[in-house]
C-alpha positions as CSV (number, residue, x, y, z in Angstrom):
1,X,0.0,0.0,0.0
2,X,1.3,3.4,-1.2
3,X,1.0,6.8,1.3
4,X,-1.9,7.6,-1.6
5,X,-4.1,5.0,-0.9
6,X,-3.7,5.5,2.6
7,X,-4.6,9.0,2.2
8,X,-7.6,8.0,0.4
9,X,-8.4,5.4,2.8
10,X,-8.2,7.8,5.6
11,X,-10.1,10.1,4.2
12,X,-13.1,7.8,3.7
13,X,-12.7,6.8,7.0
14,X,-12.4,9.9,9.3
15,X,-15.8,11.6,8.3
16,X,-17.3,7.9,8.8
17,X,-16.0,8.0,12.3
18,X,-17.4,11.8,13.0
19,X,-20.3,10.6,11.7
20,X,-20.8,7.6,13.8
21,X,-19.3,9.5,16.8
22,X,-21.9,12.1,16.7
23,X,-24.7,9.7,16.4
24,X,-23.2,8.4,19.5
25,X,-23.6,11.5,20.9
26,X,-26.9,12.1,20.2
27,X,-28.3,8.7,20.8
28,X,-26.8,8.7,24.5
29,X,-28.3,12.1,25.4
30,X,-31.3,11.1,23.8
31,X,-31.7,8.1,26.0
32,X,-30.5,10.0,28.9
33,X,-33.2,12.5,28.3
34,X,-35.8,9.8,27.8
35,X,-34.7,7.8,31.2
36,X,-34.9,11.3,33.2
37,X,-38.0,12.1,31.6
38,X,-39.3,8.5,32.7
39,X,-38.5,8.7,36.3
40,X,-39.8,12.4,36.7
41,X,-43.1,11.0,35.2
42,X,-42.5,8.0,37.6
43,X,-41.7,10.4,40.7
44,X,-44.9,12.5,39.8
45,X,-47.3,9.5,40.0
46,X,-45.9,8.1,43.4
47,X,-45.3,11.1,44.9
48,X,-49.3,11.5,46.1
49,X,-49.0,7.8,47.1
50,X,-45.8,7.9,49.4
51,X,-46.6,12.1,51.3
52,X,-49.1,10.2,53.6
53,X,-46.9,7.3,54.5
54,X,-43.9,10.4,54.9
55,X,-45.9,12.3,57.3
56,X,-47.1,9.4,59.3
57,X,-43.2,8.4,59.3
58,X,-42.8,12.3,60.5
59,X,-45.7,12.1,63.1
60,X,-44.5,8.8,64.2
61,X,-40.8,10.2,64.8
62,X,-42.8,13.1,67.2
63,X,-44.7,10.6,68.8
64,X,-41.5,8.8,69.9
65,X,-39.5,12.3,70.6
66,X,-42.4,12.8,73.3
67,X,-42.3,9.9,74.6
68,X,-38.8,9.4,75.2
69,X,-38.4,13.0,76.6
70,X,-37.2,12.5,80.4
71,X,-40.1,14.8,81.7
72,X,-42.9,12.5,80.2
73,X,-40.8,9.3,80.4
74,X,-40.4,9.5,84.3
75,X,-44.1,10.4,84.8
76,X,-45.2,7.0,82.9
77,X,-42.3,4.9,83.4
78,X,-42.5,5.3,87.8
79,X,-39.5,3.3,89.5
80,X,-40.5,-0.8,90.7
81,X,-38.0,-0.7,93.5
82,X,-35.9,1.8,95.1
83,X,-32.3,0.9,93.3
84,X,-30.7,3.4,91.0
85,X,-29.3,1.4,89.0
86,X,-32.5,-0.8,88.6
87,X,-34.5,2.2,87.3
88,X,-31.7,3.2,85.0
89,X,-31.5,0.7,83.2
90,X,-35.7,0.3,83.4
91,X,-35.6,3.4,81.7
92,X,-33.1,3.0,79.2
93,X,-34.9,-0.4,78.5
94,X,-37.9,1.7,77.8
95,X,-35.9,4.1,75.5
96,X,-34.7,1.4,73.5
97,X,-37.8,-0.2,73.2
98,X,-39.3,2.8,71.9
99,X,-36.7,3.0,69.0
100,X,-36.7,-0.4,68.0
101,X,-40.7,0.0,67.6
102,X,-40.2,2.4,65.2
103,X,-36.5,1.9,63.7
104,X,-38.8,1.2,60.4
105,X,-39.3,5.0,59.5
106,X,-36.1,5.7,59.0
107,X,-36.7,5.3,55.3
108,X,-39.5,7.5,55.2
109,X,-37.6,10.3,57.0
110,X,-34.4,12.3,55.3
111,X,-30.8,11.3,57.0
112,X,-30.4,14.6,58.2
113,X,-33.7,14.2,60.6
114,X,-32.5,10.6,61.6
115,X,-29.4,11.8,62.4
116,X,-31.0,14.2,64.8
117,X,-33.4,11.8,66.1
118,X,-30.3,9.3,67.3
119,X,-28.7,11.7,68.5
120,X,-31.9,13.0,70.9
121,X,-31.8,9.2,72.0
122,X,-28.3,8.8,72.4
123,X,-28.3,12.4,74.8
124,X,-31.3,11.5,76.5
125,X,-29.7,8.0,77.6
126,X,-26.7,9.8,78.6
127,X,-28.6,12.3,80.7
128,X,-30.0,9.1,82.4
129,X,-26.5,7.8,82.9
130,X,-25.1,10.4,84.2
131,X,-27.2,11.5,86.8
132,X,-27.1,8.6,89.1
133,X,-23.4,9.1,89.7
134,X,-24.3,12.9,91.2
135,X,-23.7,12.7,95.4
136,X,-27.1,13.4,95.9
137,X,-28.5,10.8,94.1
138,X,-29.3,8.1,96.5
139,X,-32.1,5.9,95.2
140,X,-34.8,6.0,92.0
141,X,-36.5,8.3,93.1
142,X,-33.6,10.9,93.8
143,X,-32.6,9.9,90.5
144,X,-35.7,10.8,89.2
145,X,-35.9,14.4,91.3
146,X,-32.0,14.8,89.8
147,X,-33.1,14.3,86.3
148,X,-36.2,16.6,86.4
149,X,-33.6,18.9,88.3
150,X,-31.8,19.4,85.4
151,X,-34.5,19.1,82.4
152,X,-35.7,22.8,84.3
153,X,-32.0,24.2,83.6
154,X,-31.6,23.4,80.2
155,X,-33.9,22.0,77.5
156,X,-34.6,18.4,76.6
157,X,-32.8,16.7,73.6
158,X,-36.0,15.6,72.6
159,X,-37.2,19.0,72.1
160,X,-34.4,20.2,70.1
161,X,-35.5,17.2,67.8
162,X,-38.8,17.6,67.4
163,X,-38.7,21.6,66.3
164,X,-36.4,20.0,63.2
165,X,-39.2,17.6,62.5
166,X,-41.6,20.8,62.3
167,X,-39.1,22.3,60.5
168,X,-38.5,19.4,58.1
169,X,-42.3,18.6,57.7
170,X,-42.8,22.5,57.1
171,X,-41.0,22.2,54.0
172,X,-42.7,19.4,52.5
173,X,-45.8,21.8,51.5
Protein backbone atom coordinates (compact mmCIF):
# COMPACT_ATOMS: atom_id res chain seq x y z
CA UNK A 1 0.00 0.00 0.00
CA UNK A 2 1.28 3.40 -1.17
CA UNK A 3 1.05 6.82 1.34
CA UNK A 4 -1.88 7.63 -1.58
CA UNK A 5 -4.14 4.99 -0.92
CA UNK A 6 -3.65 5.50 2.62
CA UNK A 7 -4.63 9.04 2.17
CA UNK A 8 -7.59 8.03 0.39
CA UNK A 9 -8.44 5.43 2.83
CA UNK A 10 -8.23 7.78 5.61
CA UNK A 11 -10.14 10.15 4.16
CA UNK A 12 -13.09 7.85 3.66
CA UNK A 13 -12.72 6.84 7.03
CA UNK A 14 -12.40 9.93 9.27
CA UNK A 15 -15.84 11.61 8.35
CA UNK A 16 -17.27 7.90 8.81
CA UNK A 17 -16.04 8.05 12.34
CA UNK A 18 -17.41 11.79 12.96
CA UNK A 19 -20.32 10.62 11.67
CA UNK A 20 -20.75 7.64 13.76
CA UNK A 21 -19.31 9.46 16.78
CA UNK A 22 -21.87 12.09 16.71
CA UNK A 23 -24.70 9.66 16.36
CA UNK A 24 -23.16 8.38 19.47
CA UNK A 25 -23.56 11.50 20.90
CA UNK A 26 -26.86 12.07 20.21
CA UNK A 27 -28.26 8.66 20.76
CA UNK A 28 -26.79 8.69 24.48
CA UNK A 29 -28.27 12.06 25.41
CA UNK A 30 -31.29 11.10 23.80
CA UNK A 31 -31.74 8.14 26.03
CA UNK A 32 -30.51 10.03 28.88
CA UNK A 33 -33.19 12.46 28.33
CA UNK A 34 -35.83 9.80 27.80
CA UNK A 35 -34.71 7.83 31.23
CA UNK A 36 -34.86 11.29 33.22
CA UNK A 37 -38.05 12.10 31.57
CA UNK A 38 -39.25 8.52 32.74
CA UNK A 39 -38.50 8.73 36.30
CA UNK A 40 -39.80 12.42 36.70
CA UNK A 41 -43.12 10.98 35.22
CA UNK A 42 -42.48 8.03 37.65
CA UNK A 43 -41.73 10.43 40.70
CA UNK A 44 -44.87 12.52 39.79
CA UNK A 45 -47.33 9.53 40.04
CA UNK A 46 -45.94 8.06 43.38
CA UNK A 47 -45.34 11.13 44.91
CA UNK A 48 -49.25 11.52 46.07
CA UNK A 49 -49.02 7.83 47.15
CA UNK A 50 -45.80 7.89 49.38
CA UNK A 51 -46.57 12.08 51.25
CA UNK A 52 -49.15 10.24 53.63
CA UNK A 53 -46.93 7.32 54.48
CA UNK A 54 -43.93 10.41 54.93
CA UNK A 55 -45.95 12.33 57.33
CA UNK A 56 -47.07 9.44 59.33
CA UNK A 57 -43.19 8.44 59.34
CA UNK A 58 -42.79 12.27 60.48
CA UNK A 59 -45.72 12.06 63.09
CA UNK A 60 -44.45 8.78 64.23
CA UNK A 61 -40.82 10.20 64.83
CA UNK A 62 -42.84 13.12 67.21
CA UNK A 63 -44.66 10.56 68.81
CA UNK A 64 -41.46 8.77 69.91
CA UNK A 65 -39.47 12.31 70.63
CA UNK A 66 -42.39 12.81 73.34
CA UNK A 67 -42.31 9.86 74.64
CA UNK A 68 -38.83 9.38 75.22
CA UNK A 69 -38.43 12.95 76.58
CA UNK A 70 -37.19 12.47 80.40
CA UNK A 71 -40.14 14.81 81.68
CA UNK A 72 -42.92 12.55 80.15
CA UNK A 73 -40.82 9.29 80.42
CA UNK A 74 -40.36 9.53 84.32
CA UNK A 75 -44.08 10.41 84.75
CA UNK A 76 -45.19 6.99 82.87
CA UNK A 77 -42.35 4.91 83.40
CA UNK A 78 -42.46 5.29 87.77
CA UNK A 79 -39.51 3.34 89.52
CA UNK A 80 -40.50 -0.83 90.66
CA UNK A 81 -38.01 -0.66 93.46
CA UNK A 82 -35.91 1.81 95.07
CA UNK A 83 -32.33 0.91 93.31
CA UNK A 84 -30.71 3.43 91.01
CA UNK A 85 -29.27 1.39 89.01
CA UNK A 86 -32.46 -0.75 88.64
CA UNK A 87 -34.53 2.19 87.30
CA UNK A 88 -31.70 3.19 85.02
CA UNK A 89 -31.49 0.70 83.17
CA UNK A 90 -35.72 0.30 83.39
CA UNK A 91 -35.58 3.42 81.72
CA UNK A 92 -33.12 2.97 79.16
CA UNK A 93 -34.93 -0.41 78.47
CA UNK A 94 -37.92 1.73 77.81
CA UNK A 95 -35.89 4.07 75.50
CA UNK A 96 -34.68 1.42 73.50
CA UNK A 97 -37.83 -0.19 73.18
CA UNK A 98 -39.33 2.79 71.89
CA UNK A 99 -36.66 2.99 69.02
CA UNK A 100 -36.71 -0.37 68.01
CA UNK A 101 -40.69 -0.04 67.63
CA UNK A 102 -40.18 2.44 65.16
CA UNK A 103 -36.51 1.89 63.70
CA UNK A 104 -38.78 1.18 60.39
CA UNK A 105 -39.30 5.00 59.51
CA UNK A 106 -36.13 5.73 58.98
CA UNK A 107 -36.70 5.28 55.35
CA UNK A 108 -39.54 7.48 55.22
CA UNK A 109 -37.63 10.28 56.96
CA UNK A 110 -34.42 12.31 55.27
CA UNK A 111 -30.79 11.34 56.96
CA UNK A 112 -30.38 14.55 58.24
CA UNK A 113 -33.74 14.21 60.57
CA UNK A 114 -32.48 10.60 61.59
CA UNK A 115 -29.41 11.83 62.42
CA UNK A 116 -31.02 14.21 64.83
CA UNK A 117 -33.40 11.75 66.11
CA UNK A 118 -30.31 9.29 67.26
CA UNK A 119 -28.68 11.74 68.48
CA UNK A 120 -31.88 12.95 70.92
CA UNK A 121 -31.82 9.22 72.00
CA UNK A 122 -28.32 8.77 72.40
CA UNK A 123 -28.32 12.43 74.76
CA UNK A 124 -31.32 11.45 76.51
CA UNK A 125 -29.69 7.99 77.59
CA UNK A 126 -26.68 9.81 78.56
CA UNK A 127 -28.62 12.29 80.69
CA UNK A 128 -30.01 9.07 82.41
CA UNK A 129 -26.49 7.84 82.86
CA UNK A 130 -25.11 10.43 84.16
CA UNK A 131 -27.24 11.47 86.76
CA UNK A 132 -27.06 8.62 89.05
CA UNK A 133 -23.41 9.07 89.73
CA UNK A 134 -24.32 12.94 91.19
CA UNK A 135 -23.68 12.74 95.38
CA UNK A 136 -27.06 13.44 95.87
CA UNK A 137 -28.48 10.78 94.09
CA UNK A 138 -29.28 8.12 96.50
CA UNK A 139 -32.12 5.90 95.20
CA UNK A 140 -34.84 6.03 92.05
CA UNK A 141 -36.53 8.35 93.15
CA UNK A 142 -33.62 10.86 93.77
CA UNK A 143 -32.56 9.85 90.53
CA UNK A 144 -35.66 10.81 89.18
CA UNK A 145 -35.90 14.36 91.31
CA UNK A 146 -32.01 14.76 89.78
CA UNK A 147 -33.13 14.25 86.34
CA UNK A 148 -36.20 16.62 86.39
CA UNK A 149 -33.59 18.85 88.31
CA UNK A 150 -31.75 19.37 85.37
CA UNK A 151 -34.46 19.11 82.38
CA UNK A 152 -35.68 22.84 84.29
CA UNK A 153 -32.05 24.15 83.63
CA UNK A 154 -31.64 23.36 80.17
CA UNK A 155 -33.90 21.98 77.54
CA UNK A 156 -34.59 18.44 76.57
CA UNK A 157 -32.79 16.66 73.56
CA UNK A 158 -36.02 15.57 72.59
CA UNK A 159 -37.22 19.01 72.07
CA UNK A 160 -34.38 20.17 70.11
CA UNK A 161 -35.55 17.22 67.84
CA UNK A 162 -38.80 17.57 67.38
CA UNK A 163 -38.66 21.58 66.31
CA UNK A 164 -36.38 19.97 63.22
CA UNK A 165 -39.17 17.57 62.55
CA UNK A 166 -41.63 20.80 62.28
CA UNK A 167 -39.12 22.33 60.53
CA UNK A 168 -38.48 19.39 58.09
CA UNK A 169 -42.31 18.65 57.68
CA UNK A 170 -42.84 22.50 57.07
CA UNK A 171 -40.98 22.19 53.96
CA UNK A 172 -42.66 19.43 52.53
CA UNK A 173 -45.78 21.81 51.48
Amino acid sequence: MDSTQLIQLFSYTLPSLITGGVAYYLFDSYFKDQQHTRKWLLQKETKPAIMPLRLQAYERMTLLMERINPAQLLVRVPPIATDKKAYQDYLIAQIEQEFEHNLAQQIYISAKCWAIILTAKNATIQMILVNPKKDNVEDANGLRESILKELLEKSAPSNTAIAFIKDEVSELF
